[in-house]
Phi, psi and omega in degrees: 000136164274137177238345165230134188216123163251179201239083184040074192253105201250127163227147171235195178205118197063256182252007189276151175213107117060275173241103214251110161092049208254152189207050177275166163248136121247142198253148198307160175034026158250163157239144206215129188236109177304090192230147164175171182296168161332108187091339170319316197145350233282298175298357196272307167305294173344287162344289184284339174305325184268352210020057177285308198238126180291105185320154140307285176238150189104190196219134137278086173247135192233144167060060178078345190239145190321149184273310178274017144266349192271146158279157176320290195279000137340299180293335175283343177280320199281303206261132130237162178233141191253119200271196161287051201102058177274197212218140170214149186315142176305143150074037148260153166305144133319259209332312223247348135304313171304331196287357182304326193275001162300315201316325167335305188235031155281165191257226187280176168058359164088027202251131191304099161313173187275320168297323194275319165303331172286323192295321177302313166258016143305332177273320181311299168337292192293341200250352181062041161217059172271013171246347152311310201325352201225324196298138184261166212303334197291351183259019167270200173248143192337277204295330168310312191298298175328301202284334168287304153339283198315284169334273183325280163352297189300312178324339182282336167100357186274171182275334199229131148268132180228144208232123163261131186359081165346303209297312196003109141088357163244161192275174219288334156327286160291354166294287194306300178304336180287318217286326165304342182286314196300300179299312168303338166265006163247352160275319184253331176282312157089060183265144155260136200253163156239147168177139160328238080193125161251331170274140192281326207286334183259021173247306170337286182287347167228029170238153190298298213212117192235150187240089179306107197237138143242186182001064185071343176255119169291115175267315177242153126228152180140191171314133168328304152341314203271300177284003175245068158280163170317294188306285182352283161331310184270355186278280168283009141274337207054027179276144151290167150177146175245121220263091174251177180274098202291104154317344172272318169268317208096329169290122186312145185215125164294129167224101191290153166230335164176167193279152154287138187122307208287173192275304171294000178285329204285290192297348195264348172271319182305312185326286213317316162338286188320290172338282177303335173297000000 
């Protein structure tokens, strides 16, 4: 079942346009990872998934109904979207970022209800930072901040997260620590995530279901499986690469060896060639 379905969707920005004829599902209680190169589209899609960004043409819809028929907070009730690197006033609290995911269901004067204080610290909780709760966001660390960012989203109450790359700019620690958050709130909360993912190997292993998008077009989609093949890979990426099964996970692991074009992939096939003879 879909909870988000576009329709023949062209988006752009003025007269230029992106994404031309895009016809994807995300589907309920999954996660879905959005990969391609640089330029692709990936955040672009996002954007209109979220109505951030107004389609040329087409259509969006969650939970069946046109996306541009909904009121803002309607969609804010369904939905939050996590930008890429966001930004908050110097010297807030978590808590007092997270109560932001409120803003949706509040009534006039903006004033906090007894349900919008549980939800806030229920999300502080499931997110692991209730000893954070008081601390302002600039004196944690990348993946702490990330993880405050993740607490607001949940505040909001929606069944769908939608994410431009989570990792962005932490280190492989706190990558491995968002992406563990993530995949637990869709195992035990049953959130459906959307999210950007520039490492393939961290798409492979915490996502359902992945949408190979280039020049605006969905080339592959479906199980990690299905989409990291050699040819894929060489198709939206322009990459060599060899797709083998990680034993520890289950999961396909990308291993690049060259580019198309280059010269060293020839000698780096021959070893191997050798090797293997």
């Amino acid at each position: 079942m879909s909870i988000i379905k576009t329709k023949d969707l062209d988006i752009g920005y003025n007269e230029k346009t992106i994404v031309k004829g895009l016809n994807i599902e995300i589907l309920k209680g999954k996660i879905t990872a959005l990969i391609g190169g640089n330029g692709s589209g990936k955040s672009t899609i996002l954007k209109a998934l979220a109505r951030i960004l107004k389609p040329q043409h087409g259509a969006v819809y969650l939970n069946g109904e046109s996306i541009l028929q909904q009121s803002t907070k309607a969609v804010a009730k369904k939905l939050a979207i996590l930008p890429q690197s966001p930004t908050a006033p110097e010297g807030l609290t978590v808590a007092e970022l997270v109560s932001y995911g409120r803003f949706p269901h509040q009534k006039r004067f903006g004033t906090l209800a007894a349900r919008d204080y549980q939800m806030i610290e229920w999300a502080i909780n499931v997110t692991g930072m209730s000893e954070f709760a008081s601390r302002t966001l600039n004196s944690l660390s990348g993946g702490q901040r990330q993880k405050a960012w993740i607490a607001m989203a949940l505040a909001q109450g929606t069944d769908t997260i939608l994410l431009d790359e989570p990792t962005t700019f932490l280190d492989m620690a706190h990558q491995f620590e968002v992406l563990n958050l993530l995949k637990k709130l869709n195992s035990e909360q049953r959130q459906t995530i959307v999210m950007v993912v520039h490492d393939l190997n961290h798409a492979t292993r915490f996502a359902d279901h992945m949408i190979a998008i280039k020049d605006g077009r969905v080339m592959k989609e479906g199980k990690a499986i299905d989409v990291t093949t050699p040819d894929i890979l060489k198709e939206v990426f322009g990459i060599c690469a060899d797709v083998i099964i990680d034993s520890k996970t289950d999961t396909p692991l990308v291993i690049p060896y060259g580019t198309i074009g280059d010269s060293s992939k020839d000698h780096l096939q021959l070893l191997k060639e050798s090797v293997v003879g």
